[in-house]
FITI-767947 format. One line per field, with one value per residue (C-alpha): x, y, z. Coordinates in pm, whole numbers, plus 50000, padded with zeros to 5 digits. Example, Ala and Ser with C-alpha at 12.3 -4.5 7.8 and 13.67 -1.06 7.14 Angstrom:
// residues 2
xx [51230_51367]
yy [49550_49894]
zz [50780_50714]
END
This chain:
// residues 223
xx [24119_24274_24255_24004_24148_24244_24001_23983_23634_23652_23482_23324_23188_22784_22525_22646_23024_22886_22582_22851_23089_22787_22720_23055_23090_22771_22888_23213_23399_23695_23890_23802_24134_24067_23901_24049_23967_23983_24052_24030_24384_24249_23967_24012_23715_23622_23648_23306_23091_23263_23225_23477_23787_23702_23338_23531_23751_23495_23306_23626_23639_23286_23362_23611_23904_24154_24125_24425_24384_24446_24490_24439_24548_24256_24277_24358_24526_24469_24849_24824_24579_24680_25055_24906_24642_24905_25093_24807_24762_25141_25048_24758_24921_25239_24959_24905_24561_24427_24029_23887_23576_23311_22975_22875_22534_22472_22644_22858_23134_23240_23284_23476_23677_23741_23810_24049_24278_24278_24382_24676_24736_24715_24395_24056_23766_23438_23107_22817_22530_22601_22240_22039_21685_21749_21428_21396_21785_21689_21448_21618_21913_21655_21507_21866_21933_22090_22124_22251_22208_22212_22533_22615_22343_22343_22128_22125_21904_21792_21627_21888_21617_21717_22070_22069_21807_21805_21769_21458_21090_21004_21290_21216_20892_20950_21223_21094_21019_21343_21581_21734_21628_22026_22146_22314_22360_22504_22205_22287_22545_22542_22754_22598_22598_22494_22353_22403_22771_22863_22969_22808_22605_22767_22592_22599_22441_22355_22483_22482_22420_22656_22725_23042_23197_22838_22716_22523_22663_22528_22753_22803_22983_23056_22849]
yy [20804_21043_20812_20945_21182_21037_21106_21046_21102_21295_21087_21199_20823_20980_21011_21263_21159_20755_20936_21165_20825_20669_20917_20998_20644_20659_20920_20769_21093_21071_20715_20694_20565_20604_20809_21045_21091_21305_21125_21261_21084_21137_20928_20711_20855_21038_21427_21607_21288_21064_20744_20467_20435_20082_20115_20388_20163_19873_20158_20160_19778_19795_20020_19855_20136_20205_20508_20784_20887_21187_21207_21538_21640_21747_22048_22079_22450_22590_22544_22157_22121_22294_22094_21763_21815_21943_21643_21441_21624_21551_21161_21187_21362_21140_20907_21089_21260_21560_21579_21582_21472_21681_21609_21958_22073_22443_22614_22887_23000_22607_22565_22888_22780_22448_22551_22821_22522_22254_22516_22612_22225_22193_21951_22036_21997_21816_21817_21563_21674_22057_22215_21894_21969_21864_21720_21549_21433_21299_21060_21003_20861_20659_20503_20372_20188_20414_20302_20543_20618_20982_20964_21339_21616_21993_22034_22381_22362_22055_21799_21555_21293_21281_21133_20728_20723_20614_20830_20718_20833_20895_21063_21330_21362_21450_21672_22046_22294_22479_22189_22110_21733_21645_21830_22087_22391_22158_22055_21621_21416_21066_20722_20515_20154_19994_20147_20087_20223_19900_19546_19446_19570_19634_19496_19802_19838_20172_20231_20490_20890_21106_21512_21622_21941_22131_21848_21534_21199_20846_20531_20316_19988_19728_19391]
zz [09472_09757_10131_10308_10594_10973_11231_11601_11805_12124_12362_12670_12686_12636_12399_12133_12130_12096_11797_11664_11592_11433_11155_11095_11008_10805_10659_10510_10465_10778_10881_11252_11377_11775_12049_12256_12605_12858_13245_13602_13758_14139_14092_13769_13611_13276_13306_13380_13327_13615_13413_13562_13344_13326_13162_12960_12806_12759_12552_12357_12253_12203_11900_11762_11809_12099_12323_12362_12725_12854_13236_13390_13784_13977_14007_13699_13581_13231_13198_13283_13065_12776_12762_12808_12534_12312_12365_12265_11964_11862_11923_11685_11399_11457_11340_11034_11243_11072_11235_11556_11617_11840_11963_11953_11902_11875_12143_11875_12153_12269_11849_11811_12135_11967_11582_11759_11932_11675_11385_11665_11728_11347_11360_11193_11390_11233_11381_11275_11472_11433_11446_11420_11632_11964_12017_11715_11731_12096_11980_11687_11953_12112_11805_11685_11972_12201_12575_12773_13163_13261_13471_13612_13685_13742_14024_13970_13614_13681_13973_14107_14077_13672_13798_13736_13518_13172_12834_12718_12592_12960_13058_12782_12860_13199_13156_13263_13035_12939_12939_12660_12536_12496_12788_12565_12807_13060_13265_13214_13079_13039_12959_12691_12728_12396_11996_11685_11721_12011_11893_12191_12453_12806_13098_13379_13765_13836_14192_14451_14369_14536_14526_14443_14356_14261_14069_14139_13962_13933_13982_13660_13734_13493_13604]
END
C-alpha cells in the first residue's frame, strides 16, 4: 500500500482551520505533518485574527504537530509576501509536503486564488469543509467540543459587542440576520481554545477589546 500523501494545515489558530484538522484526520486520506502559520512580526500576533504567538503555539502542542511560522512585516507588500510564502512552501516540500490544508467554506474566488498558488508552488490544496451548511456545520462545531472565543470583529457587518465572546448556541442565535453562522464573508474570526482536535484544553482570560486598523479585536492571553 502507497503512504498516504504529506499534509500540513494552514492555521489561522480558529474554528475551521482547528474543524478542518479534525476531519482530515477522520478522514485518514493525507499525513498531517505540521501547521503552517501566518504571523504579524510588529506585534507577535497571528495575521488577521491577532491571536498572541504564544496561545498560537500552545494551539500547536495541543495537536500534537509543530507549527512552520511565517512572519510577515506590517505593512506587508504583495512582494513580501509572496517570497516569504514561497520560501515556506520550499520548507514543506523539502519535507516531502505535497497538500495544503484550507478551512475554506464556499467562497469560489479565495479557492480559485488558492488552487492558482499552490499548483505554482507545486502543492495541492485540500479542503474538508468545502460546501458543508454553515448553519448546520456551526452547530455541528459546537456539538464536538469546540471552544472557541470570537477574537477579531468587522464592525462594519457586524456589532463590536460580538468581539470576546464565545462561539456557542447563544452566540448563533443572536447573530443578525445576514451573517453568516461561521463568519464566512469576513464578518468574525476566532481562536479556539479546546475540541476534539486538542490533547488538552487551554486555559485563556479574555482581556481588553481594542480597535485597530478597521477592525475590532478581543485580547486572548494564556492564564
Amino acid at each position: 500500500m502507497s503512504p498516504k500523501p504529506k499534509a500540513y494545515v494552514s492555521w489561522s489558530s480558529g474554528k475551521d482551520c482547528a474543524f478542518s484538522l479534525w476531519e482530515a484526520r477522520k478522514a485518514g486520506e493525507l499525513d498531517i505533518r505540521g501547521l503552517l502559520t501566518t504571523t504579524n512580526e510588529a506585534v507577535g500576533r497571528v495575521a488577521m485574527h491577532g491571536t498572541r504567538n504564544e496561545l498560537m503555539r500552545r494551539q500547536a502542542e495541543a495537536v500534537g504537530l509543530p507549527v512552520l511560522e511565517v512572519g510577515l512585516p506590517w505593512p506587508c507588500s504583495n512582494e513580501d509576501y509572496a517570497a516569504r510564502m514561497i520560501a515556506a512552501c520550499e520548507a514543506m516540500k523539502a519535507e516531502g509536503v505535497t497538500h495544503v490544508v484550507y478551512g475554506d467554506l464556499f467562497l469560489e474566488d479565495i479557492r480559485a486564488y488558492r488552487d492558482e498558488k499552490m499548483a505554482q508552488a507545486g502543492l495541492a490544496a485540500a479542503y474538508p469543509l468545502w460546501k458543508r451548511d454553515t448553519r448546520q456545520l456551526a452547530r455541528d462545531m459546537i456539538s464536538s467540543g469546540l471552544k472557541t472565543v470570537v477574537v477579531c470583529v468587522d464592525p462594519k457587518k457586524l456589532d463590536a459587542s460580538f468581539a470576546g465572546r464565545w462561539f456557542d448556541e447563544q452566540f448563533l442565535d443572536d447573530l443578525p440576520d445576514g451573517i453568516d453562522p461561521c463568519g464566512e464573508n469576513g464578518e468574525f474570526h476566532t481562536c479556539v481554545v479546546d475540541g476534539p482536535m486538542f490533547s488538552a484544553p487551554i486555559e485563556v482570560e479574555v482581556g481588553e477589546t481594542v480597535e485597530r486598523d478597521g477592525f475590532v479585536y478581543a485580547d486572548v492571553k494564556v492564564v
